[in-house]
RODO-2510 file (C-alpha; in nm, 4 decimals, decimal comma):
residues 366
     n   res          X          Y          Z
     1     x    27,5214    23,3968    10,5716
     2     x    27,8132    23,3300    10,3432
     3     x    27,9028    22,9541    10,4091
     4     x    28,2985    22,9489    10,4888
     5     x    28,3631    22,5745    10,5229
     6     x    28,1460    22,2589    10,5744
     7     x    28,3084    21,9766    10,7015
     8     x    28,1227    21,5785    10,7110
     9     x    28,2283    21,3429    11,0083
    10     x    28,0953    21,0172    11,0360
    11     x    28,0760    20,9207    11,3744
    12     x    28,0867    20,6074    11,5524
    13     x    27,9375    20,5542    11,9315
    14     x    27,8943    20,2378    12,1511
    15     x    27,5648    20,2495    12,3487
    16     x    27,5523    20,1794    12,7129
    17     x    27,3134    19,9031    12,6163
    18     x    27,1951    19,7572    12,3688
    19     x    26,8673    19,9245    12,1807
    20     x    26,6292    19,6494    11,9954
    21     x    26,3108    19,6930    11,8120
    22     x    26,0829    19,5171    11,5590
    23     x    26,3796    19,6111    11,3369
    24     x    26,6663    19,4502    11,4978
    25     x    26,9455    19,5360    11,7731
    26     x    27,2083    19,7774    11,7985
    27     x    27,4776    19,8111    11,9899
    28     x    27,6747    20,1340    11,8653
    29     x    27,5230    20,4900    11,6929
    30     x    27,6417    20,5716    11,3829
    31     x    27,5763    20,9028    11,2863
    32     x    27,6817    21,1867    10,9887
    33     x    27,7626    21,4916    11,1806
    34     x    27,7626    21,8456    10,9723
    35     x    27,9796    22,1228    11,0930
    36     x    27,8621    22,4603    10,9179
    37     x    28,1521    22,7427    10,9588
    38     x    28,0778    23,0941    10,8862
    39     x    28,2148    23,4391    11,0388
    40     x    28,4071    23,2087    11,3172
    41     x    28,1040    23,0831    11,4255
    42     x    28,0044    22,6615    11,3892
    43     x    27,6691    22,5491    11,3332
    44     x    27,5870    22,1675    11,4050
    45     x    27,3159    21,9291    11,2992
    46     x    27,3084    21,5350    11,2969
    47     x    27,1846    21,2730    11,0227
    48     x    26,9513    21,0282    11,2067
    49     x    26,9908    20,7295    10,9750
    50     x    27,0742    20,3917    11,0876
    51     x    27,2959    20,1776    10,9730
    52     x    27,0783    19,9912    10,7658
    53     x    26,7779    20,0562    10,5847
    54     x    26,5148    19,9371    10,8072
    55     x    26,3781    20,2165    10,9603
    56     x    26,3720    20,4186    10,6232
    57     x    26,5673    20,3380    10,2917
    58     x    26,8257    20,6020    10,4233
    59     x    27,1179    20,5022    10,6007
    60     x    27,4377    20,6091    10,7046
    61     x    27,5875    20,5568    10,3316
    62     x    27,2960    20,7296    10,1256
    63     x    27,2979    21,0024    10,3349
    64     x    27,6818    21,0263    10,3247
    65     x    27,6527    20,9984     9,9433
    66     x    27,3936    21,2471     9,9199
    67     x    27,6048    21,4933    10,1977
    68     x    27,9469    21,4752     9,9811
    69     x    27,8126    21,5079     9,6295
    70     x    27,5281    21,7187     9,6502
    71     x    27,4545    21,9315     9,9457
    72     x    27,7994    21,9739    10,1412
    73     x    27,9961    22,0942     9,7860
    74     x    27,6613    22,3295     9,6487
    75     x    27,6826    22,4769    10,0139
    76     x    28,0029    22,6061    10,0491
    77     x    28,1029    22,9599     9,9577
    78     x    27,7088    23,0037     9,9183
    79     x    27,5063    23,2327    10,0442
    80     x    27,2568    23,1483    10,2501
    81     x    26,9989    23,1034    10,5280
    82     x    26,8033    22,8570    10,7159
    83     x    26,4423    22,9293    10,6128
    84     x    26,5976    22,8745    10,2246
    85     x    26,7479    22,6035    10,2057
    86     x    26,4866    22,3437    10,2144
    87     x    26,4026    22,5518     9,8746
    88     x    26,7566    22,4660     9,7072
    89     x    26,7733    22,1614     9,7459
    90     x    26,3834    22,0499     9,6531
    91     x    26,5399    21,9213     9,3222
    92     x    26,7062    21,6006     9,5263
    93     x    26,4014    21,4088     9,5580
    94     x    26,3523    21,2426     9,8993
    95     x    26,6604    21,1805    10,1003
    96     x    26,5665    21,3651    10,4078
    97     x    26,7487    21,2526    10,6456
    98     x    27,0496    21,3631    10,5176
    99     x    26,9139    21,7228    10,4025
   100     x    26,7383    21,7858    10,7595
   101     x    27,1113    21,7117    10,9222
   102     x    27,2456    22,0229    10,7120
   103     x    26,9722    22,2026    10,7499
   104     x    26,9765    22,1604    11,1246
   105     x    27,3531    22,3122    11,1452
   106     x    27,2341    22,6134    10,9386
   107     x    26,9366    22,7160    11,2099
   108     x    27,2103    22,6566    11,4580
   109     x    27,4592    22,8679    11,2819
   110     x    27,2238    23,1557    11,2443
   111     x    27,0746    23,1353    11,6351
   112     x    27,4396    23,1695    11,6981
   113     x    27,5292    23,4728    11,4594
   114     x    27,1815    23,6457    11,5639
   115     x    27,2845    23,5437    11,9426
   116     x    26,9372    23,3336    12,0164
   117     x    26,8666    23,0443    12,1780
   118     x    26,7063    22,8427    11,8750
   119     x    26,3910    22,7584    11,9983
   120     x    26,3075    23,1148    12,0530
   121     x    26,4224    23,2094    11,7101
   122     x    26,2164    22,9136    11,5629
   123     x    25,8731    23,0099    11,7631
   124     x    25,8581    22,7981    12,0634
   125     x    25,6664    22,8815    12,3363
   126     x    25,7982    22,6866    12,6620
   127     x    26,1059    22,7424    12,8835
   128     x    26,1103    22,3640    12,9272
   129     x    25,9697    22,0601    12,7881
   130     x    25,7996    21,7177    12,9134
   131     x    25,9848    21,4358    12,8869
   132     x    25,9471    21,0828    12,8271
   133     x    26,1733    20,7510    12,7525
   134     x    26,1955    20,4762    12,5143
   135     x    26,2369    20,1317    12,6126
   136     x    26,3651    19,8614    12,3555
   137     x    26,2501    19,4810    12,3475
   138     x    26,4673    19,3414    12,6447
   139     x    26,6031    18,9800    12,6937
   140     x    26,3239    18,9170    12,9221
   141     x    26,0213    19,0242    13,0954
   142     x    26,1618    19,0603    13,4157
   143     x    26,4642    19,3017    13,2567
   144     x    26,1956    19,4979    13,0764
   145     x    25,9930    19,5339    13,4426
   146     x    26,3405    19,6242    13,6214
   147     x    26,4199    19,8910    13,3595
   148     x    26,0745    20,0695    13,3703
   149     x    26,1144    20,1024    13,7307
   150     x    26,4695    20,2506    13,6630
   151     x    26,2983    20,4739    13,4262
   152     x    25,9528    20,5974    13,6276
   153     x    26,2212    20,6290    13,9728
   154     x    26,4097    20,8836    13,7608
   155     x    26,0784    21,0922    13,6762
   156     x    26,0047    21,0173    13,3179
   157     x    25,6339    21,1412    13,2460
   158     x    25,5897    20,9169    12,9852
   159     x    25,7116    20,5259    12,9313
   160     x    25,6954    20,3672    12,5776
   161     x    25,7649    20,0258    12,5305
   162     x    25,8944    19,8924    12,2454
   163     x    25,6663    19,5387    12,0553
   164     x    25,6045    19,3180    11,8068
   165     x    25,4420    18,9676    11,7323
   166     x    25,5245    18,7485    11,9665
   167     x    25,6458    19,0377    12,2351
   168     x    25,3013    19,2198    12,3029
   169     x    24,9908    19,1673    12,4445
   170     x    25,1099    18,9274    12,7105
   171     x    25,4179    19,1274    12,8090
   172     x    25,1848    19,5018    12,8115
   173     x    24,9509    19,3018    13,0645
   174     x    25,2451    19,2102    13,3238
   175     x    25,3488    19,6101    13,2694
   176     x    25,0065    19,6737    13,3337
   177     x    25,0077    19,4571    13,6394
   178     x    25,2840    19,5925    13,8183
   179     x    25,2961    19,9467    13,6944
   180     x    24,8885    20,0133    13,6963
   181     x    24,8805    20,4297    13,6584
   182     x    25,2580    20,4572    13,4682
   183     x    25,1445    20,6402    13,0831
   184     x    25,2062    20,4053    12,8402
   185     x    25,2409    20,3536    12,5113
   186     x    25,3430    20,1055    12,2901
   187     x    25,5936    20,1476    11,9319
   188     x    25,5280    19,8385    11,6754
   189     x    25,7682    20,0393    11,4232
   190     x    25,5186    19,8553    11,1388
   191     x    25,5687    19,5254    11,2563
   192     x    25,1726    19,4024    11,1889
   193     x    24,9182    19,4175    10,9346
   194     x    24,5029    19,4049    10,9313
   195     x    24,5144    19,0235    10,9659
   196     x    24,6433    19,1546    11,3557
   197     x    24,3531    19,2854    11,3973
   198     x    24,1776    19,0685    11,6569
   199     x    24,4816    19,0393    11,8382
   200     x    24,5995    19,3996    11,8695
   201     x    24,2337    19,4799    12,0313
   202     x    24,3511    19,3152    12,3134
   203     x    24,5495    19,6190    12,3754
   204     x    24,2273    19,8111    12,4367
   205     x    24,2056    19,7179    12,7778
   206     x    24,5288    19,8381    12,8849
   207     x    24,4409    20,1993    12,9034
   208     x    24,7593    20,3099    12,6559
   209     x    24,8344    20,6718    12,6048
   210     x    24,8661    20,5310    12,2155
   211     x    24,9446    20,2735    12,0122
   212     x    25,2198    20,3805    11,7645
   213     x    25,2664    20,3140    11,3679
   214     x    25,1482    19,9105    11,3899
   215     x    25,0438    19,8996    11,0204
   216     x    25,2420    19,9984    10,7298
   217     x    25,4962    20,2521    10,6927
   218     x    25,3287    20,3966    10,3245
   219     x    24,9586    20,3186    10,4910
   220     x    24,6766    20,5850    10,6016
   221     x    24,3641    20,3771    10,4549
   222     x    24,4472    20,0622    10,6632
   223     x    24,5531    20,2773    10,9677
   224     x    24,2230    20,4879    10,9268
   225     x    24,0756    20,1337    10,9342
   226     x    24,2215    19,9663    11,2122
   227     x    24,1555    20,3265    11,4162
   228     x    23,7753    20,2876    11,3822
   229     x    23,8099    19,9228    11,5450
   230     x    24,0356    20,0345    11,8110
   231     x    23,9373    20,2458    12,1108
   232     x    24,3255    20,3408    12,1367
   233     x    24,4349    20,6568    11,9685
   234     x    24,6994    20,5441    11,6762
   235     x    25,0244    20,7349    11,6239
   236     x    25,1653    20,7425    11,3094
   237     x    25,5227    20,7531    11,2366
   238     x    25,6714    20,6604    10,9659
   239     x    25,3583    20,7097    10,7206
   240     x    25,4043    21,1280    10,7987
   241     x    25,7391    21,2551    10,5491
   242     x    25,5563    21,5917    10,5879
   243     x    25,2846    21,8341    10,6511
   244     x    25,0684    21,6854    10,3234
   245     x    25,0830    21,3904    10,4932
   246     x    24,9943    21,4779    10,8313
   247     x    24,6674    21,6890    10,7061
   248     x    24,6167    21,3799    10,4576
   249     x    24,6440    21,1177    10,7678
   250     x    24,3944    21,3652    10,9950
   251     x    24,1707    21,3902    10,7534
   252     x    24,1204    21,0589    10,7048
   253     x    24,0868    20,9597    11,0815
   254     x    24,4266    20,7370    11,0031
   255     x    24,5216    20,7962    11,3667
   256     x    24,4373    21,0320    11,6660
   257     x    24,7915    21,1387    11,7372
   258     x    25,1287    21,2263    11,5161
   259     x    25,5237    21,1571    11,6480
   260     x    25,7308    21,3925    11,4579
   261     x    26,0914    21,3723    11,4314
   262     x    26,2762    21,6576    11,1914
   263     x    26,4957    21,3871    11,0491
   264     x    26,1956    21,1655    10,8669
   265     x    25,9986    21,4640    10,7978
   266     x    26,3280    21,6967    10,5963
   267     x    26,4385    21,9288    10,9075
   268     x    26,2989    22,1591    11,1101
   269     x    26,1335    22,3880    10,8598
   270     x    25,9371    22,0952    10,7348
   271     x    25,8429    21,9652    11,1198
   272     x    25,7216    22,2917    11,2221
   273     x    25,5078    22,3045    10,8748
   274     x    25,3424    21,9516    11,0260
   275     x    25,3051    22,1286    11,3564
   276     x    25,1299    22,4049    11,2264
   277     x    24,8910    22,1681    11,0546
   278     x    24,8000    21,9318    11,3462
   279     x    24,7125    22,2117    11,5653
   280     x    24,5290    22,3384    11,2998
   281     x    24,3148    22,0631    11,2870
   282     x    24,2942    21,9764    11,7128
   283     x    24,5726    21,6910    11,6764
   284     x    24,8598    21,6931    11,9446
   285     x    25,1924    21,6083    11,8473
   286     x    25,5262    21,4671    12,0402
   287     x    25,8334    21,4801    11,9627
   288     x    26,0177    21,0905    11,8779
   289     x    26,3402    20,9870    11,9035
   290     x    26,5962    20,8248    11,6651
   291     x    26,8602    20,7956    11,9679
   292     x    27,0190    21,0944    11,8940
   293     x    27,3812    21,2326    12,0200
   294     x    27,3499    21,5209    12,2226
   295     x    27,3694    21,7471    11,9091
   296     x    27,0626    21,5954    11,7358
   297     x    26,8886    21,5376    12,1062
   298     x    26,9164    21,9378    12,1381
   299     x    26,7516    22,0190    11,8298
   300     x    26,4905    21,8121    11,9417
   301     x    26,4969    22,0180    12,2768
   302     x    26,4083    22,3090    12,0867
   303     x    26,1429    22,1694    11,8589
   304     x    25,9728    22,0411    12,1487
   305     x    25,9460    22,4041    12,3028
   306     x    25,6868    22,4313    12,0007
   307     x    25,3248    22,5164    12,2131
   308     x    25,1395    22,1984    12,0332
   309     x    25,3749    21,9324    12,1762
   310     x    25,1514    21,8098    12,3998
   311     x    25,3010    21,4930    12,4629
   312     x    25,5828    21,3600    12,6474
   313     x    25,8475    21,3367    12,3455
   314     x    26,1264    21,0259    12,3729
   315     x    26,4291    21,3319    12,4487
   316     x    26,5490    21,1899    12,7548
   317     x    26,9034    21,2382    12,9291
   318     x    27,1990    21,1379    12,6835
   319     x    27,3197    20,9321    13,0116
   320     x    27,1204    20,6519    12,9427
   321     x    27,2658    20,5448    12,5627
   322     x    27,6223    20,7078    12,5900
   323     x    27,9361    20,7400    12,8596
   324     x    28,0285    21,0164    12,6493
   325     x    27,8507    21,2546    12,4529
   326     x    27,9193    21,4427    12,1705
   327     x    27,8264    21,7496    12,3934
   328     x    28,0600    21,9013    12,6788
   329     x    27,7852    21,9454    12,8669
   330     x    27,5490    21,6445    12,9498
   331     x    27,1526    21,6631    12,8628
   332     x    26,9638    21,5973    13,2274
   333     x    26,6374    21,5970    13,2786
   334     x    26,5346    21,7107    13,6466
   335     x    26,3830    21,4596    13,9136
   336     x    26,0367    21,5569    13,8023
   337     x    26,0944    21,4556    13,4202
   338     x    26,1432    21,7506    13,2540
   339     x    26,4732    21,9220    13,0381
   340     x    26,4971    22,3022    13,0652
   341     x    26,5499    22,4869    12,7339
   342     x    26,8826    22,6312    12,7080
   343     x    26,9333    22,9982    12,7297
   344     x    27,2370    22,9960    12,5705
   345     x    27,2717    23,1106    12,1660
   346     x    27,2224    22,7875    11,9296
   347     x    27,1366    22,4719    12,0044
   348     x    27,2503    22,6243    12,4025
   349     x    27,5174    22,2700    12,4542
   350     x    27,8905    22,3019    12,3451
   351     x    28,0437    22,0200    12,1123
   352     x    28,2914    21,8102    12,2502
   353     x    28,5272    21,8487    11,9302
   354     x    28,7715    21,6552    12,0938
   355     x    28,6052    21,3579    12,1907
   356     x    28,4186    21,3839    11,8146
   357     x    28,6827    21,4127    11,6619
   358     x    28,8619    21,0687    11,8213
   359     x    28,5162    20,8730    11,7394
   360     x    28,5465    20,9818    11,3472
   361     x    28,5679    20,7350    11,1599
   362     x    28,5780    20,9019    10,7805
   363     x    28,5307    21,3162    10,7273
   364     x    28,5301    21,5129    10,4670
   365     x    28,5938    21,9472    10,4341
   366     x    28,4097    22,1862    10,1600
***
């Protein structure tokens, strides 16, 4: 494909509600969206880094740094393809957040000019995909309970519940109490170390589906230790930047279960490499969440049509994080908890250029 124009908007979105973690709270997405233009058609992929670096060292401003001055300007007038491009840019070490967002609009650019829906062109297996929801540290018990029965009323197949030290064992056990046979997990995004050791067995008895990435964000050894104590699969997160990793963390019995998100791992290339691997070696893989926009929620869509996600993934309906989406067409998921793959070319949902372009707050064209 020759590359016509690419064009960087960063993008600012209020949530419904707030979203808080081990990390912190938010109250608005910001996001790097990358428009890819070639033969009148528009590809589209999102950057998933926050506003600060918490989750990762990327943010919003490395990843707009690393956009403008190395990928967006070696891009245009190129030519090029999807499966490539990790390839070109493997000189810019790390940083891939930002190169997974470009490379995201160029598999949507060529589903559209080869007139596939993208997760048939990129292997996957299933015409629709299980779905689960993420639910942040609340103000209160009693706001957490309400919004898990909003949640398992509206069909989710899997809940996940957002701790961390002082907002965990206590709070899983009045879950527990009043939701007895929900799946559960729980998401410590690294906020506790082998010293938590005792305590964190006192998740044991809760029955969780898995407790996810409590350790370290760098850390298989610990993790492989804390697994052997723990009758609870771990999932690792953060730890897994790509396939070497996820063979390197199985190997090692660091944890029994991996979360993959395309973002974290360098784009969807790299995700179905760590895919390949897990099933290779018998361990099932979800797909996580970085509360997307509808454009980065429906490349997750299509990863998740890949036949070794197992597990409820955190792609739930855009509803519940934005009035307005960044897509014309709203992402539901059906009574029963489930989204249907799109049959449409691409990532199958049209951008709302309109409404993204009245949310931009800076953009630049190549």
């Amino acid at each position: 494909m020759k590359i016509e124009r690419v064009t960087l908007r960063h993008i600012r979105l209020p949530f419904v509600h707030f979203f808080e973690t081990s990390f912190g709270r938010s109250h608005e997405k910001n996001a790097i969206l990358v428009e890819i233009q070639c033969d009148g058609l528009s590809g589209w992929g999102e950057c998933v880094a926050d506003e600060g670096p918490f989750y990762s060292y990327e943010d919003v401003e490395t990843a707009w740094h690393i956009l403008s001055d190395y990928v967006a300007p070696a891009l245009a007038g190129s030519l090029t393809q999807a499966e490539s491009f990790p390839s070109s840019v493997a000189r810019i070490r790390g940083h891939s957040m930002a190169k997974a967002a470009a490379e995201a609009a160029l598999w949507d650019l060529e589903a559209k000019n080869k007139g596939q829906p993208l997760w048939r062109l990129i292997g996957g297996t299933r015409e629709r995909i299980a779905c689960g929801v993420s639910i942040g540290i609340q103000d209160s018990p009693e706001q957490l309970l309400e919004k898990i029965g909003i949640e398992v009323e509206a069909g989710y197949q899997k809940i996940k519940i957002k701790i961390k030290p002082g907002w965990d064992v206590e709070i899983v056990e009045r879950v527990r109490k009043q939701f007895p046979e929900i799946p559960l997990m729980v998401d410590a995004n690294s906020a506790y170390s082998m010293q938590d050791t005792d305590h964190l067995l006192g998740l044991d008895k809760f029955n969780l589906l898995m407790i996810e990435q409590p350790l370290y964000s760098d850390d298989f050894i610990e993790h492989s230790k804390l697994q052997k104590a723990l009758r609870t699969p771990l999932c690792l997160d953060e730890s897994i930047r790509h396939a070497r990793d996820a063979r390197h963390a199985c190997e090692m019995h660091a944890c029994g279960i991996i979360n993959i998100k395309m973002g974290r791992v360098g784009g969807i290339r790299e995700a179905i490499r760590v895919h390949d691997t897990c099933q290779e070696l018998g361990v099932p893989v979800w797909c996580g969440g970085m509360l997307e926009t509808g454009i980065g929620r429906a490349h997750n869509i299509a990863l998740s049509t890949l036949e070794n996600f197992l597990i409820p993934g955190d792609v739930s309906a855009a509803k519940r994080y934005f009035e307005r989406d960044t897509v014309v067409q709203s992402i539901e998921v059906t009574a029963d908890g489930w989204i249907i793959a799109p049959s449409e070319p691409g990532i199958g949902y049209e951008t709302d250029l309109e409404w993204i372009e009245r949310i931009t707050v800076r953009k630049r064209v190549f």
